[in-house]
Structure formats: C-alpha cells, structure tokens
C-alpha positions as CSV (number, residue, x, y, z in Angstrom):
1,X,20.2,31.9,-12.3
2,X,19.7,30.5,-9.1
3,X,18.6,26.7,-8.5
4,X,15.0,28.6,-7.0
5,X,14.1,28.9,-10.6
6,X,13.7,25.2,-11.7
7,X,11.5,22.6,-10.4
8,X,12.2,18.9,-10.8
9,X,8.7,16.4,-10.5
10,X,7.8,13.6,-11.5
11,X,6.3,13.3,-15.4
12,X,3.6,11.5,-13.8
13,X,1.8,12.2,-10.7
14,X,3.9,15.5,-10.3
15,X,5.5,14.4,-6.9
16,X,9.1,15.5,-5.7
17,X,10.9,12.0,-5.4
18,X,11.9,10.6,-9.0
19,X,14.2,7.6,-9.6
20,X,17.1,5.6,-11.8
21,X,15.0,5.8,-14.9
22,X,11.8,7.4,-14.5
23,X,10.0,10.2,-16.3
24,X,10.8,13.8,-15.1
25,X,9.2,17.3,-15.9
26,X,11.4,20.1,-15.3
27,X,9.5,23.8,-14.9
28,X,11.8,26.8,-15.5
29,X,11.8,30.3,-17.3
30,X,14.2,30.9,-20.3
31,X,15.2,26.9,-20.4
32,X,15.6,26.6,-24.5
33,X,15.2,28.5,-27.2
34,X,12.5,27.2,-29.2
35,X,10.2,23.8,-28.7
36,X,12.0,20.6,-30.1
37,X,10.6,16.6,-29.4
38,X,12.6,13.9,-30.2
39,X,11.6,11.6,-32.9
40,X,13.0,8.4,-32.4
41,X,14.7,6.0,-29.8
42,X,17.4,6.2,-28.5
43,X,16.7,9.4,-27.0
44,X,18.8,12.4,-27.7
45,X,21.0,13.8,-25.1
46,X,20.5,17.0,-26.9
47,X,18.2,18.6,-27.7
48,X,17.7,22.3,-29.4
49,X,21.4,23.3,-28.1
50,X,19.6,22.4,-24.9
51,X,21.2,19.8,-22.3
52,X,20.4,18.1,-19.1
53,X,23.2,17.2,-16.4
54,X,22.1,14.6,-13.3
55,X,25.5,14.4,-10.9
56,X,23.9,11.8,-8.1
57,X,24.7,11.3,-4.3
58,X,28.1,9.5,-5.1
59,X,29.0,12.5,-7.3
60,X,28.6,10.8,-10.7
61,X,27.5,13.4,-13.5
62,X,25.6,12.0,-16.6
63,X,23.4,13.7,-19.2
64,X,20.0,12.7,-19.0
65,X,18.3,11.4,-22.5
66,X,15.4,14.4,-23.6
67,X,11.9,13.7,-24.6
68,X,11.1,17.5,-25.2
69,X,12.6,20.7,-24.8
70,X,11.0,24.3,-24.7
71,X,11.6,27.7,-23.0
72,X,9.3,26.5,-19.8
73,X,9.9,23.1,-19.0
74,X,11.7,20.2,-20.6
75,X,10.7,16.3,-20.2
76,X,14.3,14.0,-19.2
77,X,14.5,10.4,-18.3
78,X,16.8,9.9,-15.4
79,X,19.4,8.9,-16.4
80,X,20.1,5.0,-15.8
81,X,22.5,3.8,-12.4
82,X,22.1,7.1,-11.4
83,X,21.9,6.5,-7.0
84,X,19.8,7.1,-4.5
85,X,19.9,10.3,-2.1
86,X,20.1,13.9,-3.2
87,X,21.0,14.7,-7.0
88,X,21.6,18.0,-8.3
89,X,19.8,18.4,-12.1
90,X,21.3,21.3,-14.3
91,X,20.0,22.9,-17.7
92,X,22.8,23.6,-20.3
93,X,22.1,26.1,-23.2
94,X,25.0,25.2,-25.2
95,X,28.0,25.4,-22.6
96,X,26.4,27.6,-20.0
97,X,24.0,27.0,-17.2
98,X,21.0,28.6,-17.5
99,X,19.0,26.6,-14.1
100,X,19.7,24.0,-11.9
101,X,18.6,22.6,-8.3
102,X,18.6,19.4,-6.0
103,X,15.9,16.4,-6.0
104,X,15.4,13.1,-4.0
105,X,16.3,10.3,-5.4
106,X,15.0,6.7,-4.2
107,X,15.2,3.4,-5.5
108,X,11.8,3.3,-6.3
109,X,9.5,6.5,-7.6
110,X,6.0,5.2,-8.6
111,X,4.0,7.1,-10.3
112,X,0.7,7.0,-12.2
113,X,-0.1,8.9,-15.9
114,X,-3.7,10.1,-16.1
115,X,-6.2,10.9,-18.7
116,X,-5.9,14.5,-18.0
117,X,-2.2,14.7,-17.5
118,X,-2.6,16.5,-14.4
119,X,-1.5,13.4,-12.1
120,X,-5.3,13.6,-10.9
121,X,-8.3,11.7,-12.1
122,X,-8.7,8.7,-14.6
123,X,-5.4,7.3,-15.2
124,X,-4.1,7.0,-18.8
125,X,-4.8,3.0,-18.8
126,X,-6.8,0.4,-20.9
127,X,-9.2,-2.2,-20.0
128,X,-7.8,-5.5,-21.8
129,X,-11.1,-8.2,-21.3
130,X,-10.4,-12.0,-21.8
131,X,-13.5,-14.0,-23.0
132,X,-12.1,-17.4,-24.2
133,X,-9.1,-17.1,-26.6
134,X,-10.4,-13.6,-27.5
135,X,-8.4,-10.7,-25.8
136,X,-10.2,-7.2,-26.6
137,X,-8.9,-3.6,-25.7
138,X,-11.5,-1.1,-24.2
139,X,-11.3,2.5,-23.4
140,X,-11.3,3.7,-19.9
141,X,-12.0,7.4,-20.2
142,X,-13.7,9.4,-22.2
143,X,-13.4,13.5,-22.8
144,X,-16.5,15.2,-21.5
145,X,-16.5,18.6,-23.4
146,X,-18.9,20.1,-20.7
147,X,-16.4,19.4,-18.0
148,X,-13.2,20.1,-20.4
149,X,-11.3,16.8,-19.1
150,X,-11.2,13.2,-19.4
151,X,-14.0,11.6,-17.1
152,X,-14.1,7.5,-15.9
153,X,-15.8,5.2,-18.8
154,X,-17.8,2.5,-16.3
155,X,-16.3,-0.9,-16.5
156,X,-18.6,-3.2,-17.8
157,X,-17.0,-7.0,-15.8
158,X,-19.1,-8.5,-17.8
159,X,-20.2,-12.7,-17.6
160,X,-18.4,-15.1,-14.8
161,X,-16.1,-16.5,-17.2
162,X,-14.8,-12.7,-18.5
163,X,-11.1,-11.9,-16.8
164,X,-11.1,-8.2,-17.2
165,X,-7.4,-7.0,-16.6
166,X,-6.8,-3.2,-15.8
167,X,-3.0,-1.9,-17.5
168,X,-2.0,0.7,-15.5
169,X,0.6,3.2,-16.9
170,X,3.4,5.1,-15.2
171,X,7.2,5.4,-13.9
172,X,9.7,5.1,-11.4
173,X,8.7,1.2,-10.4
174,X,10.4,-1.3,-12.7
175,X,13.2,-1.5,-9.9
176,X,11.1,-3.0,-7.4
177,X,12.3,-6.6,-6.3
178,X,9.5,-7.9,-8.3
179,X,5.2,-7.7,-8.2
180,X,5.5,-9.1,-4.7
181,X,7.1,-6.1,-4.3
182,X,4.0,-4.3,-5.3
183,X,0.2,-4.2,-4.5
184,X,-2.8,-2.7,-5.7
185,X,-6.0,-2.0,-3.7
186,X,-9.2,-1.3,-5.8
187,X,-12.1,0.3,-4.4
188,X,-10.8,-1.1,-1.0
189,X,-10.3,-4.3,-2.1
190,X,-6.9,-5.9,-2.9
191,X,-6.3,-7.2,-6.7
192,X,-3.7,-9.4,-8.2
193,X,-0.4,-8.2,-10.6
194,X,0.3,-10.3,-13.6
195,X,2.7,-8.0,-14.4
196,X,4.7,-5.0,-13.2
197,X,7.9,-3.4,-15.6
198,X,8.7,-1.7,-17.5
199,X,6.9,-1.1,-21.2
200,X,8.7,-2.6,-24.1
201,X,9.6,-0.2,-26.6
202,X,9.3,2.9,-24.3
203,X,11.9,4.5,-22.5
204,X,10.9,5.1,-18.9
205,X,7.5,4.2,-19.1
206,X,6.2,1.4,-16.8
207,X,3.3,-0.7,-16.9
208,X,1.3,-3.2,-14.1
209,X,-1.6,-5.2,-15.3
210,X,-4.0,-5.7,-12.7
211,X,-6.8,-8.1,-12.7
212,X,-10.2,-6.6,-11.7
213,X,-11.9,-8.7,-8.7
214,X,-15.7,-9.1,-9.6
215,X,-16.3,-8.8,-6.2
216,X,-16.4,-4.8,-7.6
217,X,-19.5,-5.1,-9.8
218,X,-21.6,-1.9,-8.9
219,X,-19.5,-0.1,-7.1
220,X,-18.9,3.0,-9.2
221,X,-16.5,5.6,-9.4
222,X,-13.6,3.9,-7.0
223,X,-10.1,4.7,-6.1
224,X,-7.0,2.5,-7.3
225,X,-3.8,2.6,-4.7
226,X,-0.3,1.1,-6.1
227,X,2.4,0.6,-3.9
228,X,6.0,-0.7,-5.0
229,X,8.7,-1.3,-2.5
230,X,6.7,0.6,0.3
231,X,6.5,3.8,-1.3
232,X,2.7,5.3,-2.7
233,X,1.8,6.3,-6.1
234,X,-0.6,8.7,-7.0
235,X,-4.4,7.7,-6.0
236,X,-6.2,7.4,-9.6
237,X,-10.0,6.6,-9.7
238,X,-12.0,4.3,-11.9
239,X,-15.7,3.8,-12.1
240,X,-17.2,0.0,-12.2
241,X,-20.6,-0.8,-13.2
C-alpha cells in the first residue's frame, strides 16, 4: 500500500500536527483484522497482531503504545521523546506493512476533546463549582435526541462568593514551558489557568482548569480559545447563563 492510504490526526480536534505524547487517530482500509481495546495501563504496543512504528526527524523508530485497533482506524499515543519535524507513522500486521505516511511533528499539539467527538461543538469538560469548602462536579453537555448530539448545558455562575472552574480536556500541551505558556479567552474575555498537564492516571490525556470570569453572566452560548506555546487548539463553545 502506498502511504496515500492512511491519515494521521489528531485524537482530538482532528488537526494534522500531533506531538511527543499526544493522542493520534489513524484512518486506513484493511489496518487489523478484527476490533481489539486495550484494557489496562501500560498500554500495549501490540495490539491484535497489529503494530504502530513512529521513526522521527532524527531517524529514531519506536513503537507507539495502542489504545484500539480495528480494520479502519487505530487510536496510538505518540510515542514519548519522539522529535519535532517530519515523522513517518507505519502500520504492521504481524511483520509486514500494510500503510504508512508522514506527519508534523511540533513540540506542542493542543487539542480539545468534545462532547460529540467530532472536534466540534461542546467540549468533553466538567464544571467543578467551589462554594466554601464544598467542591461539586456539574455536567456541561447534555444529548439532545432531536438534534442527535451533545448540545451546551448553561452555566449557572451562581452567588459572588461561588468560583466556578471550567476542566478542559485534551492532548498535545503538557510540554508547554508551563500555564504562562498558555492562555484561554472565553467569550472574548481572558480567564485564568490553575492548572495545565497532563491527567494523572491517563496516558496522553491533558487537562487545564480554567476559572470562569463572572464578568460572563448572561452571555450565552460563547466560544473558548486555548493557546499553549503559540500554537491554537480547536475553538470549542460553551453557553453561560
């Protein structure tokens, strides 16, 4: 097969660039055999006879731990110290190659999960609200079964003294410097990081917990921009009541 039949994105927002790592999607024909997940951490480097190979810009090959394997696309964590600059991703079926091409590589990836899993829409987040010494969890999406997908809950930002914290989940940012490194615009408005890494007890995923400003009371459906190390993540949207 040529490297035309596999395309390398991001597991999150669906963009090209990925890095050391993040969560990547991989889109083929004929990849595996059957659909197999892995079950527990560390992550398998094989998976269903099926392996991934990342060689990097300095040449350095290294198979890429598997989340999921099946005939079209497979779900790899970048492998860790693997450079910046062009890397070239193949799929093993046993010992032959079956697909492979070349993807940007940067430092720093960032991407956004959403609700819908399309890289699109609500992002696959929480709302954690502080009120005192009590710290409460609330949803931010909901499924709306006329619209078949995951729509924005309204953010309630409730009495003066609430702090209501929005954590953001994604990939491909732990290696920036640190939050200074990052920022995150709201609805136009720019809100403080408490936190920006990665997620313990996940491999690749990444998490920044932003604090709403309550300047945004009544401003509805809104969009939320994340930048780490001068690089975009996808636009994901919120509502605020």
């Amino acid at each position: 097969m040529s490297g035309e039949t596999l395309a390398v994105v991001s597991a999150a927002s669906y963009n090209g660039e990925l890095a050391s790592e993040s969560i990547a999607a991989a889109f083929g024909a004929n990849l595996a055999e059957g659909t197999v997940s892995a079950t527990s951490l560390p992550l398998p480097t094989t998976l269903g006879g099926v392996t991934v190979k990342v060689k990097d810009s300095e040449e350095t090959e290294r198979d890429a731990p598997l989340f999921f394997v099946s005939p079209g696309q497979i779900n790899y964590l970048v492998p860790a110290g693997s450079s910046a600059g062009v890397a070239n991703v193949s799929v093993f079926k046993g010992s032959a190659i079956v697909a492979n091409t070349k993807v940007p590589m940067t430092a720093t990836a960032p991407a956004l999960f959403t609700a819908n899993a399309s890289g699109q829409g609500v992002p696959a987040a929480v709302v954690l609200r502080v009120r005192g010494e009590a710290q409460t969890i609330e949803p931010l999406s909901r499924y709306d079964e006329g619209l078949k997908q995951f729509v924005p809950v309204p953010i309630n930002l409730g009495p003066e003294g609430d702090q209501v914290f929005l954590i953001l989940f994604g990939t491909g940012f732990r290696a920036a410097d640190s939050s200074s490194a990052m920022s995150v615009t709201i609805g136009g408005e720019s809100a403080e990081i408490f936190f920006a890494g990665a997620t313990p007890g996940f491999a690749g995923l990444d998490q920044a917990n932003v604090m709403l400003p309550r300047s945004l009371a009544g401003k509805g459906e809104i969009s939320v921009e994340f930048v780490a190390d001068n690089r975009s993540a996808n636009t994901v949207i919120v509502s605020v009541r």
